[in-house]
N, C-alpha and C positions, 0 to 999 in steps of 0.2 A: 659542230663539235663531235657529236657522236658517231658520223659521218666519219670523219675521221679515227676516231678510235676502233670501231668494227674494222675499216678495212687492213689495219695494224694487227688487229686480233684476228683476223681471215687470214695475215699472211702465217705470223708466229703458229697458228694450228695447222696451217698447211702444210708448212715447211718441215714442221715436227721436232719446232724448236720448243714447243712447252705441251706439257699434258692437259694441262686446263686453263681458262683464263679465269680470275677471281676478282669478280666484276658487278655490278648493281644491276640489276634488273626491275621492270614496273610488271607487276601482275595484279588485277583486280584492283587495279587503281593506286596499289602501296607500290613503295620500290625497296627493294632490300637486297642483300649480298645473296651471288649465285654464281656458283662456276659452272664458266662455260668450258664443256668439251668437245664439240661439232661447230666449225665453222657457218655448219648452215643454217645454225641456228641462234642467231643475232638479234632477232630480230625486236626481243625483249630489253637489249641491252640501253641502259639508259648511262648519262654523268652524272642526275642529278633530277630534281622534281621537271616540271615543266615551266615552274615560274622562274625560278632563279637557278640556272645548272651551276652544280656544284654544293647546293642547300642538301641534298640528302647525303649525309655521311656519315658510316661506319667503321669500325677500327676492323678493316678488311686485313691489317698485319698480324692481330690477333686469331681471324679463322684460318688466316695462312699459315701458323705456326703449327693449328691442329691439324691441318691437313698436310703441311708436309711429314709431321710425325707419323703419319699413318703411311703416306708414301713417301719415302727419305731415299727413295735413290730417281723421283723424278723432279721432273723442272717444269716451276706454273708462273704464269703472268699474273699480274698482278695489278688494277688500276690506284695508282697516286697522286698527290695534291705534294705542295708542300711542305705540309707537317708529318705526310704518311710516308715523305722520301726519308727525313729524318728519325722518323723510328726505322727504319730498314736499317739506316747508316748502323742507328744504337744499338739497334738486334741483330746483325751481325758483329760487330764487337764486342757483343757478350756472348756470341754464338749458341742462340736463338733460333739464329736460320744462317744458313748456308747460301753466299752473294752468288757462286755458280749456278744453283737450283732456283735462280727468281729472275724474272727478267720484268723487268718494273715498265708499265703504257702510263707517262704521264700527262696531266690532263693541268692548264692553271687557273688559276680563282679569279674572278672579274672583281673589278673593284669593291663592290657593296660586298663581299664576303670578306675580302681583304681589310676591309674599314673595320667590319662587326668583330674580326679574329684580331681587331689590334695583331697580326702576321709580320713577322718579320719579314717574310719570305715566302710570298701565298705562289709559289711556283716551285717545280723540283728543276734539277739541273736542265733535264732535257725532257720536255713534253711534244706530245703529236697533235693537243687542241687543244684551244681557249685565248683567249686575249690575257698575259698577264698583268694584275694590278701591283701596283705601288706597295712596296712596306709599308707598316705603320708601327709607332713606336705604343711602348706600354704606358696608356695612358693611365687605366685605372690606377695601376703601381704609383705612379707619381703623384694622381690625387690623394690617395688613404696616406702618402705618406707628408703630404703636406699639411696632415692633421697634429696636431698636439701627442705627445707621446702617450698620454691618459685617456685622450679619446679615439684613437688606435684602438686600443686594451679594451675600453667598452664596444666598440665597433665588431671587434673578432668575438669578442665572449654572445655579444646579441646574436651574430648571422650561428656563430657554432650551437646555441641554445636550437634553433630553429630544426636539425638534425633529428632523422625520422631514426637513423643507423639502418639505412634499406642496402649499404653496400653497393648504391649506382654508380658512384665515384669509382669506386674499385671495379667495380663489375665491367665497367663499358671500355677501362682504360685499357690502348693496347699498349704499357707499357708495364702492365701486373700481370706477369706469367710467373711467379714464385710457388712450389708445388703445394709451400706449408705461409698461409698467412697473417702475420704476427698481427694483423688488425682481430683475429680472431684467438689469438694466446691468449690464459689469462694470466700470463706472467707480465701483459704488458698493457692489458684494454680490460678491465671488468665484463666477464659474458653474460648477456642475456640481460642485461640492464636498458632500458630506455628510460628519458633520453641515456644516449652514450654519456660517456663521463667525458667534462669540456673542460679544458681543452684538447686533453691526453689521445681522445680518439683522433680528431684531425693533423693536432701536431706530429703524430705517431706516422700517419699517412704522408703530411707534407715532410719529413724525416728522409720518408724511403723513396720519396720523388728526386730529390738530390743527385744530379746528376743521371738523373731517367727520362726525366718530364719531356715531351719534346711540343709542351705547348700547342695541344691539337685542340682543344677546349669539347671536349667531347663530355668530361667530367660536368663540366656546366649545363650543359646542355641536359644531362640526365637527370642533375638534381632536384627533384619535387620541390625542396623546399627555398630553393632558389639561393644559396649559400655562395655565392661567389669563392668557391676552392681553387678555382683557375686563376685569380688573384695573386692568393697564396704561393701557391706553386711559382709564380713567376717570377716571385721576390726571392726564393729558392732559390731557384736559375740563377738571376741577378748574382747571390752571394758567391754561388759557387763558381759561376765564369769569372767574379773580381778576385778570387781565391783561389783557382784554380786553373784560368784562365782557358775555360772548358765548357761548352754548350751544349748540348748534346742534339746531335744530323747537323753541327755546323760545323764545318772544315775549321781548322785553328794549326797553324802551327805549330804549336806545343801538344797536338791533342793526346800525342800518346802518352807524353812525359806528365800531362794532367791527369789522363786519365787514371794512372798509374799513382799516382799522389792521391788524388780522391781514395781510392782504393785502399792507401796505406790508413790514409785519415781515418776510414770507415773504421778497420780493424783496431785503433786504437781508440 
């Protein structure tokens, strides 16, 4: 796999079709997000851990927003899965980023990631490595809701109780780039209160996911306290693609005419 993706990223720097690549590299054992800008210099570049490629993942759309801000008249590569294709889709449609100035190396999820991301679509349209895995539907979704409507209610109040309010949900997501964040107004969240106030802080959150979320489970992953918010969110999603008939990084025929209604919806 990664074999493959270097020599993608040696041609794209060669050619002087991007200025950096924006990629994961293993140093000192960790792997984390590094852009690359010399071809000959790859040799760091990973997909993913060495046990399971594709396990190490970062919201690489989010350091791409800060760095093309800083340089907004060049064009950078980008490595994606496919949930990082569909925040591209979503950020450039709220113009975010700019679809000339990114030229996406996608990479797809092997099964066993695709099973654990319950993924719709653990591939992007067009990748250069990996064997892609199967969809999987939202299970979790369908078990909480096969609960009682009263034990629902105690379920989300228990996991929302557990909330340190450390802001990792928000902090890891690349789909929170808003400059001023209403989780921090105190016209809308008590400040400086722990616990948060329940349910008002995560509702507030799952609110603004609404036609954002693009189901990358990164939120999950961050959370210490182990809060199943990815959950959440996905029943979001659920409402609004039946409402709106809108998903957000999935192609839909209506998506503008959705898009576009959500929009109106928000403002009223």
């Amino acid at each position: 796999m990664v074999d493959e993706i270097k020599a993608r990223v040696q041609e794209l720097l060669a050619s002087g079709k991007i200025k950096g690549f924006l990629g994961l590299r293993e140093m000192h054992g960790q792997v984390g997000p590094y852009l690359f800008t010399d071809g000959s210099d790859l040799d760091g570049l990973v997909a993913g851990d060495r046990k399971s490629p594709g396990d190490s993942r970062y919201p690489l759309n989010r350091q791409l927003m800060m760095i093309a801000g800083h340089y907004p008249k060049e064009t950078f590569g980008v490595l994606i899965r496919g949930c990082d294709e569909r925040g591209l889709k979503t950020l450039f449609s709220s113009n975010q980023l700019i679809p000339e100035k990114v030229v996406p190396v996608g990479i797809a999820c092997p099964q066993e990631l695709a099973d654990a991301c319950e993924c719709m679509k653990p591939f992007p349209d067009e990748y250069v490595a990996g064997e892609p895995g199967e969809g999987r539907p939202f299970g979790t979704v369908e078990r909480i809701e096969s609960l009682a409507l009263d034990e629902r209610f105690e379920l989300w109040m228990a996991e929302f109780a557990k909330c340190i309010k450390c802001y990792g949900c928000r902090n890891i997501c690349p789909m929170c780039y808003c400059r001023e964040c209403t989780l921090e107004s105190k016209d809308f969240v008590n400040i400086g209160s722990l616990p948060p106030e329940s349910p008002i802080f995560h509702l507030t959150r799952a609110v603004h996911m609404a036609g954002r979320c693009i189901d990358c489970g990164l939120c999950n992953e961050a959370c210490p306290a182990g809060i199943p918010v990815r959950t959440l969110y996905k029943k979001v999603a659920d409402i609004v693609q039946q409402e709106f008939n809108l998903r957000p990084g999935y192609d839909s025929p209506n998506a503008e005419q959705s898009s576009s209604s959500l929009g109106e919806a928000a403002r009223h």
